[in-house]
C-alpha positions in Angstrom: 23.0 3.2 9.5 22.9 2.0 5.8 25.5 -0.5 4.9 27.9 0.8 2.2 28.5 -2.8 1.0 27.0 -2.9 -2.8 25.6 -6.6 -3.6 23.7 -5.4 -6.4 22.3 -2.6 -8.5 18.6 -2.0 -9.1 17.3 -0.5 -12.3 14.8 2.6 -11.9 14.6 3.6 -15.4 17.8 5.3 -16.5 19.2 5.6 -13.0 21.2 2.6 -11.1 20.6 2.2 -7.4 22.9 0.1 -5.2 21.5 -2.1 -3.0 23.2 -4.0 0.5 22.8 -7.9 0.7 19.8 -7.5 2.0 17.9 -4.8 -0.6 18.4 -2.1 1.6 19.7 1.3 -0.3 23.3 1.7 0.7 22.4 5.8 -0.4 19.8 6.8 1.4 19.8 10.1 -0.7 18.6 7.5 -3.7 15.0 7.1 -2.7 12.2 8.6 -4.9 8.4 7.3 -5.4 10.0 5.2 -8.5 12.6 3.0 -6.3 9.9 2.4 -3.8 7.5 1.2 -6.9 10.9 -0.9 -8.2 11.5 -2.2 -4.7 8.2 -3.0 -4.0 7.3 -5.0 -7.2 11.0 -7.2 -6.4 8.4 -8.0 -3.5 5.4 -8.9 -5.5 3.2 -5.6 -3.8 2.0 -3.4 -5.9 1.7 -0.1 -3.7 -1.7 1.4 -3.4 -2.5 4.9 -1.2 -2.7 2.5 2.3 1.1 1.6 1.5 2.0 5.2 1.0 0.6 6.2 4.3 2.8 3.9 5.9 5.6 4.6 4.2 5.2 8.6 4.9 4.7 7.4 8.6 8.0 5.5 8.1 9.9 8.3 6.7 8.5 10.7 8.9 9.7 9.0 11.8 13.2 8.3 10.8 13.4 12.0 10.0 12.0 12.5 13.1 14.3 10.1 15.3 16.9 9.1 12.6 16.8 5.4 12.9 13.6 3.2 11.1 10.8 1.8 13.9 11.0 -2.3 14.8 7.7 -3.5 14.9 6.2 -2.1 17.9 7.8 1.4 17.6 6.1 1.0 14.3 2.7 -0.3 15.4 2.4 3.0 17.7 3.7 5.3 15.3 1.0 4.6 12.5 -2.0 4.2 15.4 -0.7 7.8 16.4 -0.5 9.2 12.8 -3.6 7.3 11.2 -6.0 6.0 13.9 -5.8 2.7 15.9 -7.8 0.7 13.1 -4.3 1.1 10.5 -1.7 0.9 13.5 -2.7 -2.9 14.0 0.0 -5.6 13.4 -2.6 -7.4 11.2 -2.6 -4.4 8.7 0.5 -3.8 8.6 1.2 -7.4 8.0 -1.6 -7.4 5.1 0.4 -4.9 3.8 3.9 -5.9 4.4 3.8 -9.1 4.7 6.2 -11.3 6.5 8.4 -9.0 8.2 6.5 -5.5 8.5 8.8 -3.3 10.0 11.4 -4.9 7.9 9.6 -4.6 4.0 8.0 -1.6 4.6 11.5 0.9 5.7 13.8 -1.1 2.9 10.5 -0.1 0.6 10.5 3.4 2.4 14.4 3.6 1.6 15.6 3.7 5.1 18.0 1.5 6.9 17.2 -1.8 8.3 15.3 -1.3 11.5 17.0 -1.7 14.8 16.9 -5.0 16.7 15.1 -6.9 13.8 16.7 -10.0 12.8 
């Protein structure tokens, strides 16, 4: 569940989006394309087709089960949706780097994942 603490607003053209302490969306409802581009470039990635097949993963499976994947649910969800070479932890840490399950659903414009510190 999304926070509905506001820490700070990020600018996506003429729209503002709030933001939790931790740069999650505290309106889910606020996600488009252009606040995952906005999001992503706050992390230095600039997203290419291999992100956005992650991400529909992501948002597939919270649709799905209404909660974002921790790394493992995650791992298994993208071998199942894209083939075993992209649901590898090393991808999806070349991609998301650090915290993978983490980056990639505050990117996606879900909540934070469940038991992920």
């Amino acid at each position: 569940m999304a926070t509905t603490e506001i820490y700070r607003y990020l600018l996506v053209g003429e729209q503002q989006v709030a933001l939790d302490p931790e740069g999650y969306l505290v309106v889910l409802g606020d996600w488009t394309p252009e606040v995952a581009r906005s999001l992503a470039e706050e992390e230095g990635i600039t997203l290419t087709d291999e992100h956005w097949e992650v991400i529909q993963v992501l948002r597939d499976f919270y649709q799905r089960f209404e909660q974002a994947p921790a790394m493992r649910p995650l791992v298994k969800a993208v071998a199942r949706a894209l083939g075993e070479e992209k649901g590898r932890s090393i991808h999806l840490m070349r991609l998301f780097p650090g915290s993978p399950a983490k980056l990639a659903a505050r990117i996606a414009g879900l909540p934070k994942p469940t038991h992920c510190l």
